[in-house]
C-alpha positions in Angstrom: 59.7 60.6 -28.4 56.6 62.4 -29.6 54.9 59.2 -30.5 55.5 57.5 -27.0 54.2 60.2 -25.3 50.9 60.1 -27.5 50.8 56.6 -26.3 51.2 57.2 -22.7 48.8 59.7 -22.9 46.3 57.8 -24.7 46.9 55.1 -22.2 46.5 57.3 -19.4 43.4 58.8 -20.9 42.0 55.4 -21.6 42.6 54.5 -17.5 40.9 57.5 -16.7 37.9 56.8 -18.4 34.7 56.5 -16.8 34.0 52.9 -18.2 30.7 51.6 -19.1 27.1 52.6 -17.9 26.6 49.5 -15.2 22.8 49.5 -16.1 19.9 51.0 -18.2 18.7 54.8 -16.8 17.0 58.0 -17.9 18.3 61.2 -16.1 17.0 64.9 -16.3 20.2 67.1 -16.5 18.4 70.4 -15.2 18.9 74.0 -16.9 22.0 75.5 -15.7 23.7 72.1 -14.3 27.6 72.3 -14.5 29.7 69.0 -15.6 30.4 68.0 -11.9 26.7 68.2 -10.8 25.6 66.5 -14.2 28.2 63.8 -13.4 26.8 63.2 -9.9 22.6 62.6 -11.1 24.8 60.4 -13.7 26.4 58.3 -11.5 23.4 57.8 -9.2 21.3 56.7 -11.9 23.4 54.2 -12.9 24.4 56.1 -16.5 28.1 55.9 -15.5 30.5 53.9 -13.2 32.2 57.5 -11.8 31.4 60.6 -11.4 35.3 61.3 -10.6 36.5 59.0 -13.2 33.7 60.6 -15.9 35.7 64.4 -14.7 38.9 63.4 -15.5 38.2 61.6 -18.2 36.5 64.6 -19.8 39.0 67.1 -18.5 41.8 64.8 -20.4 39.9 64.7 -23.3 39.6 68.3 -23.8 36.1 68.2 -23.6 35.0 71.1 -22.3 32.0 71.9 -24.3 29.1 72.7 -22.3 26.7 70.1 -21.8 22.9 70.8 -22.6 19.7 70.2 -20.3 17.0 67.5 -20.8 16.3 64.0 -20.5 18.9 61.7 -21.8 18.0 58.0 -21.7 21.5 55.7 -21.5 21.8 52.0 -22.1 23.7 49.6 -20.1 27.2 49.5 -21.6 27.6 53.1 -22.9 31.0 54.4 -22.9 31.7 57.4 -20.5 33.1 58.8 -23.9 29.5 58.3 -25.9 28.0 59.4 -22.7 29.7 63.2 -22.8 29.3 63.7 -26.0 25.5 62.5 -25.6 25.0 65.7 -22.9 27.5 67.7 -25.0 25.2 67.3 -28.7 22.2 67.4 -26.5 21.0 64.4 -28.0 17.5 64.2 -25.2 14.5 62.2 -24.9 11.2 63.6 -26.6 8.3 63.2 -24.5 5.1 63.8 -26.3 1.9 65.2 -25.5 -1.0 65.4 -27.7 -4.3 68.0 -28.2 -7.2 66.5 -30.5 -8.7 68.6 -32.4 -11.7 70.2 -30.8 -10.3 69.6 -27.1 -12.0 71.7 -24.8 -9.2 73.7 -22.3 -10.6 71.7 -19.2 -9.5 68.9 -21.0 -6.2 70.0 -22.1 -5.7 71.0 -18.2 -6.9 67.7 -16.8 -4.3 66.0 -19.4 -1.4 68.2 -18.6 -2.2 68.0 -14.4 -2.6 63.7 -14.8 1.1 64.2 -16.9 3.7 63.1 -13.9 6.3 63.8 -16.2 6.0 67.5 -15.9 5.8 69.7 -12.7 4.1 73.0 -11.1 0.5 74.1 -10.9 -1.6 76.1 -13.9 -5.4 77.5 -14.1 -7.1 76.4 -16.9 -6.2 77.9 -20.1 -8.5 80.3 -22.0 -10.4 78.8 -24.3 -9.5 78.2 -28.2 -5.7 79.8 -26.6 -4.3 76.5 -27.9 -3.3 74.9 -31.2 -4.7 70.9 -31.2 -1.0 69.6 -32.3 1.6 67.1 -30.8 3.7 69.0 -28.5 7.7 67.5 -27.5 8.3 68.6 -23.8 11.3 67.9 -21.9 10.6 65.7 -18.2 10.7 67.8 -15.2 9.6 70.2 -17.4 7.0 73.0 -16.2 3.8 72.8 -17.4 3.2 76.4 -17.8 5.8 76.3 -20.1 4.1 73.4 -22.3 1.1 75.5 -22.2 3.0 78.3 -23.6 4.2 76.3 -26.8 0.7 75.4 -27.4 -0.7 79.1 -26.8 2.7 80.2 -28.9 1.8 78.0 -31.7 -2.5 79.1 -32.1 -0.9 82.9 -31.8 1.2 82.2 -35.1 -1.5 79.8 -36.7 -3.9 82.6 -36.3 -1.2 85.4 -37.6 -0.9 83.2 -40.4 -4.6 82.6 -41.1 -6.1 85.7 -40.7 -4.8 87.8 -43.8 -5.4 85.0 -46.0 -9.5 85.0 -45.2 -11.4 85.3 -48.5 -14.5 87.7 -49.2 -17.5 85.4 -47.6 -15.4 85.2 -44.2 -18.1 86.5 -41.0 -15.8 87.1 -38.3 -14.4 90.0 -37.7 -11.9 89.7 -35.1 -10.2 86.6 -34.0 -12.3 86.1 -30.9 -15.4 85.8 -33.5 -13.3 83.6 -35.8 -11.7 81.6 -33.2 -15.1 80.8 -31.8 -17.0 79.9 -35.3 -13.6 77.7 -36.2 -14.9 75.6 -32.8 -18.2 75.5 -33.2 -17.4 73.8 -36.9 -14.6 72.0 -35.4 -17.8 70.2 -33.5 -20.3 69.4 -35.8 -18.0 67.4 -38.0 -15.1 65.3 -38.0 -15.0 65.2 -41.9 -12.3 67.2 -43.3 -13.7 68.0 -46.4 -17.3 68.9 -44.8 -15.7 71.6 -42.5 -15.7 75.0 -45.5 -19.5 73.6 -46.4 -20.4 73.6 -42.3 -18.8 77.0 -42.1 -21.1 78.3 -45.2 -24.0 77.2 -43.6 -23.2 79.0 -40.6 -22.1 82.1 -42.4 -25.6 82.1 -44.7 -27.2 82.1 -40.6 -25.5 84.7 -39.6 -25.6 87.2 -42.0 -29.4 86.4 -42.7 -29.6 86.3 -38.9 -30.6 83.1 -38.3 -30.2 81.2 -34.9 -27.0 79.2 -35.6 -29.0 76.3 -33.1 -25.9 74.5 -32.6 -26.3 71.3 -30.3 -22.7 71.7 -28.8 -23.3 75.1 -27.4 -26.3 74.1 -25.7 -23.5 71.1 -23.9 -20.7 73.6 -23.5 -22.1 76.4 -20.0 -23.2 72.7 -18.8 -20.0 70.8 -18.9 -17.2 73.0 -20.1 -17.0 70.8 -23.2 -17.0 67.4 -21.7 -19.2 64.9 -22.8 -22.5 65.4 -21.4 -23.5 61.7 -21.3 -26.9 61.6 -22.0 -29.4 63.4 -24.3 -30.0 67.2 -24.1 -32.8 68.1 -22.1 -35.8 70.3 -23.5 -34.8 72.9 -20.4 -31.4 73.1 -21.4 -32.3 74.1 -25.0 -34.3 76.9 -24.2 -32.0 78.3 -21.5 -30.9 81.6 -22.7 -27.4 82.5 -21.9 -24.2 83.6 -23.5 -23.8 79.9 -25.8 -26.7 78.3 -26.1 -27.5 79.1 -30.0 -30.9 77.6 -30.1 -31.8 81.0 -27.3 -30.3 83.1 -29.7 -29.0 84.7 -32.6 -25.3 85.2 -33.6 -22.4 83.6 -31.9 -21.6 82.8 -28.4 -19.2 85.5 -26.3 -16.7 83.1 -26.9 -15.0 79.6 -28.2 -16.3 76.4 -26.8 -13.3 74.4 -27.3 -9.7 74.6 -29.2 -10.2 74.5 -32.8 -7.6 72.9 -35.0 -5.8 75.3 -37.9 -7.9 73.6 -40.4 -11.4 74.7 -38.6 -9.6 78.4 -38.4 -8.8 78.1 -42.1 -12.4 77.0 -42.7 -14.6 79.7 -40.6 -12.4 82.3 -42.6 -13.1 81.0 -45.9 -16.2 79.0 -46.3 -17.1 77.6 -50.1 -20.0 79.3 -52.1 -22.7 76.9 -50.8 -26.1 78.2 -50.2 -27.2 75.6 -47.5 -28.5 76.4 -44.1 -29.3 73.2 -42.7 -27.5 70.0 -42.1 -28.1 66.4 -40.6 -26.2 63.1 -40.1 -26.6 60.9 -43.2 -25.5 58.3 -41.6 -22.1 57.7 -42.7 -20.4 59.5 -40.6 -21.1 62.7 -42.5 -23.8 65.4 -43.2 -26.7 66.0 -46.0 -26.9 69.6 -46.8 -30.4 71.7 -47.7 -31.2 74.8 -48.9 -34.3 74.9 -48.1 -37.3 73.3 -44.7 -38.3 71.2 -46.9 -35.1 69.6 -48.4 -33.9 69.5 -44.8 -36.9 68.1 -43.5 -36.9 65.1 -46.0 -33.4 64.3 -44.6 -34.2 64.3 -41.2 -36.8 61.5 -41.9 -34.3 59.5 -43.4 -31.8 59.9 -40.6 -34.5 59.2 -37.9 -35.5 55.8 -40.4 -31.8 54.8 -40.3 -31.9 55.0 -36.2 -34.8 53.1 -36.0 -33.3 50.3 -38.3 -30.5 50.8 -35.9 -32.2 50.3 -32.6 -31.0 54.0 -31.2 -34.7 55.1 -31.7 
């Protein structure tokens, strides 16, 4: 007896069941979204047959787990079963969203605004408030809640960084430090350059040396977009909070978002005595001690323009 009943209800649960998804679709199951209305942007989108069906089917199966929030993405012939235990495990879509290291915050705002995928209205974040990092984010989801996760993440890269400066380190709060890490975040793009960059600026400051920094001169002009042509002889002697070359010490404040690597760099640059730098051509720098040394590899960087054609 027992046993035909566990086939009658098996059968009856197996004609309940909400079939197949008729057709490819991605649905966002908002926060807070009970079965029934979860079953409903289902069946619209084409992820099952029937909302009804997809009810009973779950009701019968004992399947009353709650269902998670996201973006799930179903393919055409997905069981209703595979389909509830998808919203059930929470097994969502990653959407992706990515800050280079050294992205200036207007740039981080125009990205985020341009992304369809996400929804509601934010000022421009402070800048060097956000980790450079590759950040998941849910569709539909606000973007002043992405912007949080990136401003979340800097706040425990810096609470991680900060006791573990060594002896040389300049700064002395994390505005200073945050704003050094982007200045040597923009000079180079080699990695193992950046603790050489930071000792040349750290040997400037605490001889009190302009820090004459090219992209500080850029950053009151554009906000830390590319400027597009060369700096003008007016721009580099116009005294203001940034420019470097009007100036001695650091700017009031970051010009861009630095990445951990840059923090980790202005807080512990290497021994070196240099306090000048230049292209070499390579994609790297020559460092000097000295005018003179630094002088020398200036000519050589303007003789490999010329052989280039840039000069």
């Amino acid at each position: 007896m027992r046993g035909l009943l566990a086939l009658l209800f098996a059968l009856l649960l197996s004609a309940c069941s909400a079939g197949s998804a008729p057709r490819d679709a991605e649905v966002v199951i908002p926060a807070g979204s009970s079965l029934t209305a979860a079953a409903d942007i289902l069946e619209t989108a084409g992820g099952i047959e029937s909302a009804s069906s997809f009810l009973t089917y779950a009701k019968l199966s004992g399947g009353d787990e709650p269902i998670k929030p996201g973006t799930y993405r179903i393919e055409k012939g997905t069981s209703g079963e595979a389909v509830l235990r998808m919203l059930q495990d929470g097994k969502t879509v990653q959407h992706y969203v990515t800050v280079p290291e050294g992205l200036p915050s207007i740039m981080v705002w125009d990205r985020l605004m341009a992304n369809d995928d996400l929804t509601g209205k934010i000022p421009v974040p402070a800048e060097g408030s956000i980790l450079p990092e590759t950040y998941a984010y849910q569709k539909g989801e606000t973007r002043a809640a992405v912007v949080a996760r990136m401003q979340e993440a800097m706040d425990k890269a810096w609470a991680d960084l900060w006791p573990k400066r060594n002896a040389r380190a300049f700064p002395k709060d994390r505005n200073e430090a945050i704003t050094l890490a982007s200045i040597i975040e923009k000079e180079t793009p080699v990695a193992d350059e950046l603790t050489t960059v930071s000792a040349v600026y750290t040997n400037r400051l605490e001889l009190g040396m302009m820090l004459q920094a090219d992209p500080t001169i850029i950053y009151p002009i554009t906000k830390g977009k590319a400027l597009g042509r060369r700096i003008r002889k007016s721009e580099i002697a116009d005294v203001n909070d940034y420019n470097t070359y009007a100036m001695a010490g650091l700017p009031k404040g970051p010009i861009a978002n630095p990445s951990r690597a840059a923090i980790a760099a202005a807080l512990n640059p290497n021994d070196s005595k240099a306090l000048y730098f230049v292209a070499d051509g390579k994609g790297g720098h020559i460092f000097a001690g000295t005018l003179a040394e630094h002088n020398a590899n200036v000519k050589k960087w303007y003789a490999i323009r010329r052989a280039r054609g840039e000069m």
